[in-house]
MIDOSE-1310 file (N, C-alpha, C; in nm, 2 decimals, decimal comma, always signed):
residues 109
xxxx	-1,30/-1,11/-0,37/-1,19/-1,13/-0,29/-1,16/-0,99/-0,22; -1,11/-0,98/-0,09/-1,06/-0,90/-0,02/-0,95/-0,88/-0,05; -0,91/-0,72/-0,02/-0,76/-0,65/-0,07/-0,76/-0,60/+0,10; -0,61/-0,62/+0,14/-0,55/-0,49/+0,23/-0,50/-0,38/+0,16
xxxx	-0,53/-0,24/+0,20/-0,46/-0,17/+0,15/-0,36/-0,09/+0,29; -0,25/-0,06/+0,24/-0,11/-0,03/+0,36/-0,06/+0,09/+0,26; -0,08/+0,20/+0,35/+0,01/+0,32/+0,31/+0,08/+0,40/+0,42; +0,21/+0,49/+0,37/+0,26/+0,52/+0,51/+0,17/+0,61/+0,56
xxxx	+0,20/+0,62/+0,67/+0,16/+0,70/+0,80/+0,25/+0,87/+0,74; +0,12/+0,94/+0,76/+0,12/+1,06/+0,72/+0,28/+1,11/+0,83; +0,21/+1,15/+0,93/+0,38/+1,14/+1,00/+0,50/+1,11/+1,00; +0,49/+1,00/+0,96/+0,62/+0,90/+0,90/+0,65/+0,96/+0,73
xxxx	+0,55/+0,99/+0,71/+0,61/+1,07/+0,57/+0,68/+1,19/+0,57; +0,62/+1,24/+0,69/+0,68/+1,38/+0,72/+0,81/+1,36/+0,78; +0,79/+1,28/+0,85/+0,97/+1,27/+0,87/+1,07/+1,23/+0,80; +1,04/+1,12/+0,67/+1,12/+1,10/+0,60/+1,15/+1,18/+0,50
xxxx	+1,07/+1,27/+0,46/+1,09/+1,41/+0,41/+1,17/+1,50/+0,46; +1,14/+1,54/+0,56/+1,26/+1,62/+0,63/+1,42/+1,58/+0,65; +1,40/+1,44/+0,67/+1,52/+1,35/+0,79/+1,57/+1,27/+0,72; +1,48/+1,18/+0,63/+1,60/+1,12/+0,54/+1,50/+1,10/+0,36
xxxx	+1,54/+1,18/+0,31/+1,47/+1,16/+0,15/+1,51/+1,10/+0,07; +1,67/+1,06/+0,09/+1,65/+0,92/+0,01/+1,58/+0,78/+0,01; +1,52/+0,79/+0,12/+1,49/+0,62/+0,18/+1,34/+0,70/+0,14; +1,25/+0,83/+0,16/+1,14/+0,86/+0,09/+1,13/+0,85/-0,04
xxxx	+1,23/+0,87/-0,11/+1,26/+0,92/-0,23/+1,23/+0,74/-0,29; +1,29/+0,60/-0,27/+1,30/+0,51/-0,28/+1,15/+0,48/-0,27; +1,10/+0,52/-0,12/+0,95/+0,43/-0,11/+0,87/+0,51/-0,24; +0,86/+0,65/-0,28/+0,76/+0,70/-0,34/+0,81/+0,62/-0,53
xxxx	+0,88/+0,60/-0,52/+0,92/+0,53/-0,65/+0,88/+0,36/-0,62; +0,82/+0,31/-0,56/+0,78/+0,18/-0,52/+0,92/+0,07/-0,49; +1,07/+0,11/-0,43/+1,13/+0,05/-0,40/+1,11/+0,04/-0,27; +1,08/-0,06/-0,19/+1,02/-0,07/-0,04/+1,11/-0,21/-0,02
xxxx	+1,19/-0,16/+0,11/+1,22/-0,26/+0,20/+1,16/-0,29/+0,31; +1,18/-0,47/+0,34/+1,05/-0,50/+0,47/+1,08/-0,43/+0,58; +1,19/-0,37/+0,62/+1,25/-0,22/+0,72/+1,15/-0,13/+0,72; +1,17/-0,08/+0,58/+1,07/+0,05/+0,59/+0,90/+0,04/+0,55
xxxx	+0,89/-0,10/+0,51/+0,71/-0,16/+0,51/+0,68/-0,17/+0,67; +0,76/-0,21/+0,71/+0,73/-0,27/+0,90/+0,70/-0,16/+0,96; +0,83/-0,07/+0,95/+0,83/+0,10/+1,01/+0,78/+0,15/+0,99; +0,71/+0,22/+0,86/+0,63/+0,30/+0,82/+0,48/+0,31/+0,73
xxxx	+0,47/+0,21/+0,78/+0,27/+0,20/+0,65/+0,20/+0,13/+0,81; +0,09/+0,16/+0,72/-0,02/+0,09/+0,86/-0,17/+0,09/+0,76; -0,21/-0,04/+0,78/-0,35/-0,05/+0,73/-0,45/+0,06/+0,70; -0,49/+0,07/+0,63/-0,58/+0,22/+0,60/-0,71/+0,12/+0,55
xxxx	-0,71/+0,05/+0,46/-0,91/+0,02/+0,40/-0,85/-0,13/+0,36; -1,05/-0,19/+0,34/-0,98/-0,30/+0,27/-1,08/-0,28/+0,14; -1,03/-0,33/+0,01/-1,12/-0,35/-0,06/-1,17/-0,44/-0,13; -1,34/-0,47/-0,16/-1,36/-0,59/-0,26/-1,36/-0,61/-0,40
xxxx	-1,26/-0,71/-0,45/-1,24/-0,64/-0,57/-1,21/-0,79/-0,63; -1,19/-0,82/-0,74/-1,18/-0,92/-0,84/-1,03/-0,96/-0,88; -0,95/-0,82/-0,87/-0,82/-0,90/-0,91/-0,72/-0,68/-0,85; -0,63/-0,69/-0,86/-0,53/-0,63/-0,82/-0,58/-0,49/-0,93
xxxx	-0,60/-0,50/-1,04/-0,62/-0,38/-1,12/-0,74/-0,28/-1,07; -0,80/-0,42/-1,06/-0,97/-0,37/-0,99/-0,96/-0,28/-0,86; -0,83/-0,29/-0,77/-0,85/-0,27/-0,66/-0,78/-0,12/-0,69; -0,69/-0,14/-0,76/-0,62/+0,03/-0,80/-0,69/+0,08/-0,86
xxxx	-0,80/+0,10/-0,92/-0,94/+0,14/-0,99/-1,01/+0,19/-0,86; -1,08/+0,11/-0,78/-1,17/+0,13/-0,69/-1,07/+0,22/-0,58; -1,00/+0,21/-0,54/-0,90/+0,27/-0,44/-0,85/+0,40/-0,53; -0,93/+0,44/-0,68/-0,85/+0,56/-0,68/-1,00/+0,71/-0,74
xxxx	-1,08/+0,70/-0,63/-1,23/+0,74/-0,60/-1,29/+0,69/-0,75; -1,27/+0,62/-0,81/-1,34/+0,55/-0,93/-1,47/+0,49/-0,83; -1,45/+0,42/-0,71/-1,55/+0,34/-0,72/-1,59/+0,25/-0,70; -1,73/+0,18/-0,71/-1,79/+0,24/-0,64/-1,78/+0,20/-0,47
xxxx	-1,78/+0,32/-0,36/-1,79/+0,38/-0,25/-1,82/+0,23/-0,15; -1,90/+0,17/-0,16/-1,94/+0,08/-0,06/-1,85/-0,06/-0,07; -1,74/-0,10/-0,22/-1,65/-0,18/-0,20/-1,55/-0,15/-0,11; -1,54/+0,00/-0,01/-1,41/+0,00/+0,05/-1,51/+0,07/+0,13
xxxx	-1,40/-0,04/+0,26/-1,43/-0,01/+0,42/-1,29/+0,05/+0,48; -1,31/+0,14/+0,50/-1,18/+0,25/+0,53/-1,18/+0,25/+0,70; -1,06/+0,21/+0,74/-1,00/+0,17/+0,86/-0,95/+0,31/+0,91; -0,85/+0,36/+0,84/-0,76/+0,49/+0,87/-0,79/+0,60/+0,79
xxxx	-0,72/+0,70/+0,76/-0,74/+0,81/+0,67/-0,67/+0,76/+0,54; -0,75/+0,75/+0,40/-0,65/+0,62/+0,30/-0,66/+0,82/+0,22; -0,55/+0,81/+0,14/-0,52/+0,86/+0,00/-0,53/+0,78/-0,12; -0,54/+0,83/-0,22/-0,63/+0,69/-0,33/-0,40/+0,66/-0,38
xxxx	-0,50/+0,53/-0,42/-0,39/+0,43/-0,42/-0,31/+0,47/-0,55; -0,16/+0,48/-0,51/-0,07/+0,52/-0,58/+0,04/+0,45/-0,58; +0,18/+0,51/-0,62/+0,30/+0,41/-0,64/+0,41/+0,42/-0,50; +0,40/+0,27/-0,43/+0,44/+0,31/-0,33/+0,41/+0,22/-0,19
xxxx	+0,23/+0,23/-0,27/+0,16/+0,14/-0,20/+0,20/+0,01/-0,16; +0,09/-0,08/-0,04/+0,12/-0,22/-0,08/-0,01/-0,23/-0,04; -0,05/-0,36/-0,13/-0,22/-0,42/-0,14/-0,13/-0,61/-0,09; -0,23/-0,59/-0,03/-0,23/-0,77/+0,04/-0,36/-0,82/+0,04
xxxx	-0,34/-0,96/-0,09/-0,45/-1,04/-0,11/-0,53/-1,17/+0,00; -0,59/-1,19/-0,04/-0,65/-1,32/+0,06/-0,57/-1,40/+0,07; -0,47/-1,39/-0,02/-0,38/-1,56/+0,07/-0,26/-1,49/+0,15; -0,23/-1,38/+0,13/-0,14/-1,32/+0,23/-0,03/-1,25/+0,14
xxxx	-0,06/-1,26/+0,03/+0,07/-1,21/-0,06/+0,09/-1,06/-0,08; +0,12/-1,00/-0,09/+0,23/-0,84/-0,08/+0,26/-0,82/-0,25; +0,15/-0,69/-0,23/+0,23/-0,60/-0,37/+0,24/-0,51/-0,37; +0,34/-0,45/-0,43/+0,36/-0,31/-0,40/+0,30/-0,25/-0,53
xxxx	+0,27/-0,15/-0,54/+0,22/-0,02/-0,67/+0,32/+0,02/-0,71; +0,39/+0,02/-0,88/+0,48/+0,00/-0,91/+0,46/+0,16/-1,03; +0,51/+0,20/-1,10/+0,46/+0,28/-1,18/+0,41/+0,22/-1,25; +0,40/+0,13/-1,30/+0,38/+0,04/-1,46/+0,31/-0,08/-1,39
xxxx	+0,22/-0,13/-1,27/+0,20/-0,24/-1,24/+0,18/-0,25/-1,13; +0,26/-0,36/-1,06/+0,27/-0,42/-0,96/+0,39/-0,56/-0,92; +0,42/-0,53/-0,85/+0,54/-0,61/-0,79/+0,50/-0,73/-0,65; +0,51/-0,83/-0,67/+0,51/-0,92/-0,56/+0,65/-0,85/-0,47
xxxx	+0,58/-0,88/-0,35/+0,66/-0,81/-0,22/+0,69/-0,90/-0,09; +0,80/-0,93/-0,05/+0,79/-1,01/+0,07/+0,88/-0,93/+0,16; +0,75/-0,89/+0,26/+0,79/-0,82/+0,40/+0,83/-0,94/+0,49; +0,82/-1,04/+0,51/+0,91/-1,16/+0,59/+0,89/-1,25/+0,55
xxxx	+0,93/-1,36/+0,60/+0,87/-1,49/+0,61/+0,74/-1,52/+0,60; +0,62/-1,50/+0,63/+0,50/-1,51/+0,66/+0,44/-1,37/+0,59; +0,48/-1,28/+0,55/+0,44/-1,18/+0,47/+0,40/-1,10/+0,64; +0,30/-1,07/+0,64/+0,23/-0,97/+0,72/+0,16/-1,05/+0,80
x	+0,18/-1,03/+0,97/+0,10/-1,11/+1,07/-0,05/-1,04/+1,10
């Protein structure tokens, strides 16, 4: 199965750091509104992987190298994140897990 992986924009990090650290402070704790998923993350890799654990494993330089095709500049996958499966579904990286996520109606166009 294919994973999307979506993390913020290094930029966008930087400004929520500076400008507003609560709403940073919220995304790095894995509370993400579809506001601040729309605004600030952008596709980085996708990877092939078997199930959601597999992909936080392989996405975190475990491995191995040729299941991820890297789009952007990715950082290995942490809490915060959001991974999007083959049928379209949204989860975010949770400390302990993972969280189903719905950025809209249709999840992610």
């Amino acid at each position: 199965m294919r994973y999307e992986i979506y993390q913020m924009d290094k930029e966008h990090t930087t400004y929520l750091v500076e400008n507003e650290p609560d709403i940073y402070f919220n995304i790095s704790r894995g509370n993400i509104t579809p506001v601040d998923f729309l605004a600030h993350y952008q596709l980085v890799a996708e990877i092939e992987a078997n199930d959601l654990n597999e992909v936080f494993n392989i996405g975190n330089n475990v491995g191995p190298e040729e299941k991820i095709t890297r789009i952007a500049r990715m950082h290995s996958i942490s809490v915060g994140d959001v991974i999007r499966d083959d049928t379209n579904k949204l989860f975010v990286v949770k400390p302990i897990g993972f969280e189903r996520f719905h950025a809209s109606a249709t999840e992610v166009a």
